[in-house]
N, C-alpha and C positions, 0 to 999 in steps of 0.2 A: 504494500500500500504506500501511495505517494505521503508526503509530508503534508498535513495541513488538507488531504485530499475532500471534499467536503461530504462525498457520495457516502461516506457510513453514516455523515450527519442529516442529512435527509432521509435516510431510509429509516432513522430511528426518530424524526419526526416524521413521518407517513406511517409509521407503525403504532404510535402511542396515542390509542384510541382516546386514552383520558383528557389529554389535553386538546382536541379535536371536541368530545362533546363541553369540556369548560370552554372553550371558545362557541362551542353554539350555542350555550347558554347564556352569557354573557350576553351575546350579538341579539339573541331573542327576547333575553329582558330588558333588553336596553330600546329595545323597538317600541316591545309592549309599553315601556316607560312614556315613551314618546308619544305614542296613541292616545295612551289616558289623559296625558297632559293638552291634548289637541281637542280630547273629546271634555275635557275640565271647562279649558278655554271656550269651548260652543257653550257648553251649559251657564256658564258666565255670563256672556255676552247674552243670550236667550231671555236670562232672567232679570240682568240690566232692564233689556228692552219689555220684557214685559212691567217691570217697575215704571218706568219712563210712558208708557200706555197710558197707566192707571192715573199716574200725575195729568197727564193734559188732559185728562177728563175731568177729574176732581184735584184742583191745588191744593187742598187743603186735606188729602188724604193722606201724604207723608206726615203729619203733624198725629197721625192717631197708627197708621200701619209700622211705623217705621222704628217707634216705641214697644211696638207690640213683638215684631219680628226681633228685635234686641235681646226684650227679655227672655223668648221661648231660646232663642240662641246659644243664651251663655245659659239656661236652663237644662239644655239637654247637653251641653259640654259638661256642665260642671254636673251633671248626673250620671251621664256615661259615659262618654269620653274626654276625660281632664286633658288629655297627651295632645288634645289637637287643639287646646288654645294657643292665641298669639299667632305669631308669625308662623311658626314652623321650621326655622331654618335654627332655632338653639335649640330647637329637639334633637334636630342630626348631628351637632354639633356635641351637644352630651352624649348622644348612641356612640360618638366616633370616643369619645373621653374614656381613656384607660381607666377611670375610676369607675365605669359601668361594667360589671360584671355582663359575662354574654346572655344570661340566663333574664338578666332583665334590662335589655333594649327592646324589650314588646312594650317598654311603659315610655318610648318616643319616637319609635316605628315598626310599622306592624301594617298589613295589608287592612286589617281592623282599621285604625286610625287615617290610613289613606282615605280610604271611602266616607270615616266620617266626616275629613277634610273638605274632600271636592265639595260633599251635600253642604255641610256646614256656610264655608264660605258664599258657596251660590246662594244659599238661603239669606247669607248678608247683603250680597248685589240686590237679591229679588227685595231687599228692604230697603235699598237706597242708603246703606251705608257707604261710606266714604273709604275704602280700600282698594286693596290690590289683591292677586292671585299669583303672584309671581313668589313670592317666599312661603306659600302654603304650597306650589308647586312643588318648591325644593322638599319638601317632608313627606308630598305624595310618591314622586318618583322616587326615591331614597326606599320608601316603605315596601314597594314595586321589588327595586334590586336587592334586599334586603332578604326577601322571600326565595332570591334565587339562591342563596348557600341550601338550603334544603336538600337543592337536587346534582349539586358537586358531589362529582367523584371524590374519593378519601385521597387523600395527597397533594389536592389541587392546590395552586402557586399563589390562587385567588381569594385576599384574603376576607372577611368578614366587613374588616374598614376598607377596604379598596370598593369593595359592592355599593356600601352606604356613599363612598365618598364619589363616587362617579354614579348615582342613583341623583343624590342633591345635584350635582354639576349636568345632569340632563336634562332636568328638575327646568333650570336657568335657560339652557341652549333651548328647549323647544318651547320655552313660554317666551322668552323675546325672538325667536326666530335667528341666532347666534352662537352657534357651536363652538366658535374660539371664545364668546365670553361664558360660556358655562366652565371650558379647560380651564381659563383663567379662575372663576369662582372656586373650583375644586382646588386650585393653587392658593388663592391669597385669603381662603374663606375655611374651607375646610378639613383642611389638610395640609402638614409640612411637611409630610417623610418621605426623604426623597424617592424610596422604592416605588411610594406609590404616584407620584408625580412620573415618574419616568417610566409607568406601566402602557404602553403601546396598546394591548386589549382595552385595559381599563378607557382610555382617552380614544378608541376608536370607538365602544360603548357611545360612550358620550358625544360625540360627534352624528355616530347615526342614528340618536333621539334626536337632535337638531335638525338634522336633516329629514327626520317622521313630519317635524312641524312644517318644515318648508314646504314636505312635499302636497301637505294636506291643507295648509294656509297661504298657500302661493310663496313665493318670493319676495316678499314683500317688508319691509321697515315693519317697526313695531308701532310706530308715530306717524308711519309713512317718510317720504324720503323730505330729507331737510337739505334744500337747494341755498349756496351762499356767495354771493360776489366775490371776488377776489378782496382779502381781507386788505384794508389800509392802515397805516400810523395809525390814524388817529382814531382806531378801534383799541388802540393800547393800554388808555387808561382806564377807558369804559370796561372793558377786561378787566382788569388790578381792580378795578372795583367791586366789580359782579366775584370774583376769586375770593374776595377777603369779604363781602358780606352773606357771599354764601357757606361759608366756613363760620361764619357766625352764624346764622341761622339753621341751620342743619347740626351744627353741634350743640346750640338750643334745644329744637327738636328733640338729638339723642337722649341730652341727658331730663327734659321733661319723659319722654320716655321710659328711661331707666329710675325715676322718680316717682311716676305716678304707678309703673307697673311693679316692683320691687315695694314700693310703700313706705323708702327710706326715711321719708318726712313724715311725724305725727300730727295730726288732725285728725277735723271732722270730717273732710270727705275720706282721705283713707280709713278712718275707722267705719265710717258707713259705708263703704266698698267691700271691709272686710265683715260687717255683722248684717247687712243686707244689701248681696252682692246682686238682686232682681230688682230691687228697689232703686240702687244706683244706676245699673243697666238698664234701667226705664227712662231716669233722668238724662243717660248720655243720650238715649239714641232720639228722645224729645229736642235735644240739644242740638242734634244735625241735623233733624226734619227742621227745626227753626231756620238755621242757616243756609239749606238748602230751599227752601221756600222764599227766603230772603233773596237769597241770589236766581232763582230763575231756574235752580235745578241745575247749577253748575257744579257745587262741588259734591253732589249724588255721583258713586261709584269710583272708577279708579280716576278720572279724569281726561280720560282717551279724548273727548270729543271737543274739551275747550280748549286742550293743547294741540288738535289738528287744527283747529282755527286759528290759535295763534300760526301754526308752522304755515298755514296756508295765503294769511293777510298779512303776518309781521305783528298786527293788534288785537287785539279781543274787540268784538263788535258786540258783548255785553256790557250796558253801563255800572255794572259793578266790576269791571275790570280792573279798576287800580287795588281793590280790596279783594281780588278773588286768592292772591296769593297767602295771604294773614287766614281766611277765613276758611278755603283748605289745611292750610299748617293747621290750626284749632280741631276745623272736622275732624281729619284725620289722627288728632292727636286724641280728639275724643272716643272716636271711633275704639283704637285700640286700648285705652283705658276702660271703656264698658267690659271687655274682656272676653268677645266675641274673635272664633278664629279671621285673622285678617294679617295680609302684605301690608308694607308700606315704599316698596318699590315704585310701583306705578304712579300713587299720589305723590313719591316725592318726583320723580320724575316731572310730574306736572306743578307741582308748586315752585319747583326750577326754573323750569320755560316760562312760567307768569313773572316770575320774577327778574327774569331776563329781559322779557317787554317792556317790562316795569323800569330798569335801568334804561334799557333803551332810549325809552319815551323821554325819559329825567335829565339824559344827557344829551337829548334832543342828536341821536344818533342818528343816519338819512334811513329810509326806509327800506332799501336795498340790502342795507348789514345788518337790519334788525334779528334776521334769522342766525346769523352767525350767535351775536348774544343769547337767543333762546337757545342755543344749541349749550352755549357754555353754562349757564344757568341752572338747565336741566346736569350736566355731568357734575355740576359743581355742587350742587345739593344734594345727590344722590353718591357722592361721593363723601360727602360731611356726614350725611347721616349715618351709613354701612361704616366709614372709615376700610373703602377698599377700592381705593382711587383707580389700581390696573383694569378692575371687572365693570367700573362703571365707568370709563374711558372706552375699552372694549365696546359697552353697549352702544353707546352712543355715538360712539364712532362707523358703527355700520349702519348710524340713518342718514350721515352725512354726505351727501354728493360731491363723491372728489375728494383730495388728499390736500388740499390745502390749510387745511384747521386741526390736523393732525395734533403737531406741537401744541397748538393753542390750547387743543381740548384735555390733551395730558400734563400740560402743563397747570390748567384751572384744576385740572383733580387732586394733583398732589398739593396747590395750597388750598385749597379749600380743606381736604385732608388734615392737613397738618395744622390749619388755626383751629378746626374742630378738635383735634386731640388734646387741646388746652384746655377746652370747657368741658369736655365726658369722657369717660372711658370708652371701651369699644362698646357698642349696642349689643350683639349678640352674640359675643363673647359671656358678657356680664350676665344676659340672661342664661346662656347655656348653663355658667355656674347656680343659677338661680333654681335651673330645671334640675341638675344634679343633688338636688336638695331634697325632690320627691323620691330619690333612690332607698327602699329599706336601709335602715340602718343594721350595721354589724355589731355582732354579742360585742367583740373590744372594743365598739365606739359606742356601746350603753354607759352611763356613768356609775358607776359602784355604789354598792349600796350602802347608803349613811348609817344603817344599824350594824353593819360591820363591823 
């Protein structure tokens, strides 16, 4: 045999059946993963619009529906399934934490808790809360590949957290239609080790759920495609601006966030959150029906349709435009404090881009570069809040037509990023440890007994 000859090493991978069916497992659940998240996304969108129906017939029906669907919400979460409140992305994020034993990752992913996700959340859309579907994705597909160690062969290379961690990262890729930002999620969100970063299966998984969503929601932006002039000077400070108050704002947001949901402040609303958590959940979601009747039904749902306006005019042609930005931050901030499963990708996404016109308009920017701003706006807020400037650069970067805003847009991420990690911790890092908390405790961490 020659040196180095490679024919014994093909023949003993053409031989080794095991690795052949963990490869078509992998590829199969990572499909399935993709489908659900396609088919999550219609049910979404479906119950949006029938919410949005019910509104322009009766205005004043979100003020009694919207209350009503809150409470039964965090009703049936917090009676059946606790694992799928919030976001969903610090459930996976504990599943992947060495301090979970394997035996209880069912209590933050579980084909159980995926299904009660999708229902759950859509039931939030159908109520005209102010959320997103995009970090409840991450916990449905997660739950999806999670299910697939079952049916690995004994020996497989493919570990438990590799499944979770490119189950979340497909999670990303087929709910914005962007397979290198869900790689990138799994990288700067979910996982450090380098093995599993450099798992070729694992990241080809994840790619072909992005590519499930492409092929079943066309090719298409997630915001649709954000067209921009050639950038000038004198877009530059109007930038440095939008950079550094979206870094303010977005690390507000996190750490209100991590404040009202953690409970770290005593009060009367945190105490009436925790000793009548229906009562308060009635309050929040009275609280958005106000606001969203206020506004004309703009900041109802994720916000898809008042940031295709923006990307489309450059301005909002609602006259509560200059106050849609504040009064989404609130929705949305209320929204997830009622303690119903909900994203807040989408909404920050869109409290970005409003705040981007919002600069615009203030720096009497020309109308042509207005889009460029919205572009930075939206990366630069969703970049403060997550604290994961590469994956929210990524997004946003593939609605952008053309390579010109490149630098711009990675550059608004990392300061927007970086003035945010002044005022909060990570967001879902902090919660992950929050979730790690519902884990049984162990006989050596009971405390001894004082009559000892």
């Amino acid at each position: 045999m020659k040196p180095h000859d490679p024919l014994p090493r093909v023949q003993r991978e053409l031989s080794d059946w095991r690795l052949w069916l963990t490869r078509a497992l992998v590829i199969a659940f990572a499909a399935l993963a993709g489908l659900c998240i396609v088919l999550f996304t219609w049910l979404g969108d479906w119950a949006l619009e029938l919410f949005t129906h019910g509104r322009d017939i009766w205005w004043w029906a979100p003020l009694i529906w919207t209350p009503l669907c809150t409470v039964l919400i965090v009703a049936a979460t917090l009676r059946w399934w606790p694992g799928a409140a919030g976001s969903g992305i610090p459930q996976v994020m504990a599943a992947l934490d060495t301090a979970t034993p394997p035996d209880e990752r069912g209590l933050f992913v579980s084909l159980r808790l995926s299904l009660a996700k999708v229902l759950l959340t859509s039931w939030g859309l159908l109520g005209g809360l102010s959320l997103g579907r995009e970090g409840p994705s991450v916990q449905v597909a997660a739950g999806i590949m999670h299910a697939a160690r079952r049916w690995l062969p004994a020996g497989s290379t493919v570990s438990v957290h590799g499944l979770l961690a490119a189950g979340g990262a497909a999670g990303i890729a087929a709910a914005f239609n962007t397979p290198l930002g869900g790689v990138m999620f799994a990288i700067e969100e979910l996982t450090r080790r380098p093995e599993q970063r450099s798992s070729g299966l694992l990241i080809a998984g994840i790619v072909l759920a992005g590519l499930v969503g492409v092929s079943l929601n066309g090719n298409v932006a997630y915001f649709g495609l954000i067209r921009v002039a050639d950038l000038a000077a004198a877009l530059w400070w109007p930038g440095l601006l939008l950079a550094l108050s979206c870094g303010l704002l977005g690390g507000l947001f996190s750490r209100l966030l991590l404040v009202s949901l953690i409970g770290a402040v005593p009060g009367r609303l945190t105490r009436w959150r925790r000793e009548r958590p229906l009562h308060f959940a009635a309050a929040c979601g009275l609280a958005v029906a106000v606001i969203g009747v206020a506004t004309g039904g703009d900041v109802f749902g994720g916000g898809y349709k008042h940031t295709q306006a923006l990307l489309q005019g450059g301005s909002a042609s609602s006259a509560t435009s200059w106050l849609y930005a504040p009064l989404k931050f609130i929705a949305t901030w209320v929204t997830a404090w009622s303690g119903v499963p909900a994203g807040i990708f989408a909404p920050s996404l869109s409290i970005g881009a409003a705040w981007g016109a919002d600069v615009a308009a203030f720096t009497g920017t020309a109308q042509s570069h207005a889009p460029a701003l919205i572009a930075l706006g939206m990366v630069g807020f969703l970049a403060a809040t997550t604290q994961a400037p590469l994956t929210s650069f990524i997004i946003v970067m593939e609605m952008v037509d053309g390579h010109a805003m490149v630098l711009s847009l990675m550059a608004c991420a990392l300061v927007a990023s970086g003035v945010s990690r002044l005022l909060s911790p990570p967001l879902y890092a902090t919660l992950a440890g929050v979730q790690l908390q519902r884990l049984p405790r162990q006989p050596s961490e009971a405390r001894p007994d004082s009559s000892s």
